[in-house]
C-alpha positions as CSV (number, residue, x, y, z in Angstrom):
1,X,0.0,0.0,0.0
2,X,1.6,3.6,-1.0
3,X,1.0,6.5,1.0
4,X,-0.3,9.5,-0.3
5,X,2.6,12.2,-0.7
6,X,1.8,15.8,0.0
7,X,3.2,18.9,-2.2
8,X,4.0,22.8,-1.1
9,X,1.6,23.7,-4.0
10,X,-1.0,21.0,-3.1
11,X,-1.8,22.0,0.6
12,X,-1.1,25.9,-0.2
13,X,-3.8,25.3,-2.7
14,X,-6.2,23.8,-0.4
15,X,-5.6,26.3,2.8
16,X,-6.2,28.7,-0.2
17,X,-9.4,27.0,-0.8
18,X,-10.6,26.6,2.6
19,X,-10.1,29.9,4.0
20,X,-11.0,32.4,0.6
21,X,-14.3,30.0,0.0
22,X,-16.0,31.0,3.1
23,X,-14.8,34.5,3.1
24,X,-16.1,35.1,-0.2
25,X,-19.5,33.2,0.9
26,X,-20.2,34.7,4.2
27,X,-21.6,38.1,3.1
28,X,-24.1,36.9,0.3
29,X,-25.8,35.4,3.4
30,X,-28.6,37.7,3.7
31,X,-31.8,37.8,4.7
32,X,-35.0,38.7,2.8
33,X,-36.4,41.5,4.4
34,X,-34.9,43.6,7.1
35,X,-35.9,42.9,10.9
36,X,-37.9,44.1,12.8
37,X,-40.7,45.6,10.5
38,X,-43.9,44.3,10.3
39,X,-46.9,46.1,8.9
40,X,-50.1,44.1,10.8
41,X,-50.5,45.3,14.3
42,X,-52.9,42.5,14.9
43,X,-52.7,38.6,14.8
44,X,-55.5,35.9,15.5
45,X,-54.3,33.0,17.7
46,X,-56.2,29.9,17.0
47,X,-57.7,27.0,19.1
48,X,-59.7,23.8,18.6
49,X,-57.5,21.9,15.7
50,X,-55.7,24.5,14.7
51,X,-54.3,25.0,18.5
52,X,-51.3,27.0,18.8
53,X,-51.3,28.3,14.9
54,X,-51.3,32.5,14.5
55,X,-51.9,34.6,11.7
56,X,-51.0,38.4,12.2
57,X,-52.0,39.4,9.3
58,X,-54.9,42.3,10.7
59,X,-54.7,46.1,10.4
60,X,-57.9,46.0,12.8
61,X,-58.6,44.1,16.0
62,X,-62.0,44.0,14.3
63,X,-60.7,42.1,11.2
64,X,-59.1,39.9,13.8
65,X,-62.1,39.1,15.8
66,X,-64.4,38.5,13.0
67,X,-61.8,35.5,11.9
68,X,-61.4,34.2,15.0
69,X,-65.3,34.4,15.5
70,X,-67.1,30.8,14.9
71,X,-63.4,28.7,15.5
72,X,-62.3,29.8,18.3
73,X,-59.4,31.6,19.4
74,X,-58.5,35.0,20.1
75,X,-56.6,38.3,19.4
76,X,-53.6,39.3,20.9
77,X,-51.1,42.4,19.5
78,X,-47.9,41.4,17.2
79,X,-44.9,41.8,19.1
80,X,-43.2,42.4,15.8
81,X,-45.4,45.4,15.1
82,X,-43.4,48.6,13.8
83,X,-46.0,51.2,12.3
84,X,-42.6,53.5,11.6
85,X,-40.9,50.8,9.4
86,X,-37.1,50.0,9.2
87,X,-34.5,52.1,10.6
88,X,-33.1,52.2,7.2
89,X,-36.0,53.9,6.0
90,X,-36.5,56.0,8.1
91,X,-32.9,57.7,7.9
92,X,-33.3,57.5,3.6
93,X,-36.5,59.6,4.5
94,X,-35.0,62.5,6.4
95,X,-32.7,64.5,4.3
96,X,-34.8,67.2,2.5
């Protein structure tokens, strides 16, 4: 059985190779939308089958309650509400 011989070039290559390849991955890693922003200050928490499932997808509380109404569950406020929007915005916003 031969053993595998290792070259200056070889492992230079792959240290190359396992060092750049991240670094040159990392930043397209990004997310979808910006955090925290969400439009809906309302969700519906369900019960009955559906136990546990939410939907904040309600400008009103009214909206919310008439979905809720007939199978069960109730209203509660999004945590994630932000009627202001992203940071991001708001600073592209304020030079006039």
């Amino acid at each position: 059985m031969r053993l595998a011989t290792f070259t200056l070039p070889g492992i230079l290559a792959a240290l190359l190779a396992a060092f750049a390849l991240p670094a040159v991955l990392a930043p397209s890693s990004a997310l979808a939308y910006e955090f925290p922003y969400d439009p809906y200050p309302w969700c519906a928490v369900y019960s009955g089958d559906a136990g546990g499932a939410s939907n904040c997808g309600f400008l009103t509380i009214e909206q919310c309650r008439e979905t809720v109404s007939g199978i069960g569950g109730f209203c509660a406020p999004n945590q994630f509400y932000n009627p202001r929007g992203t940071a991001a915005r708001a600073q592209k916003r304020a030079p006039r």
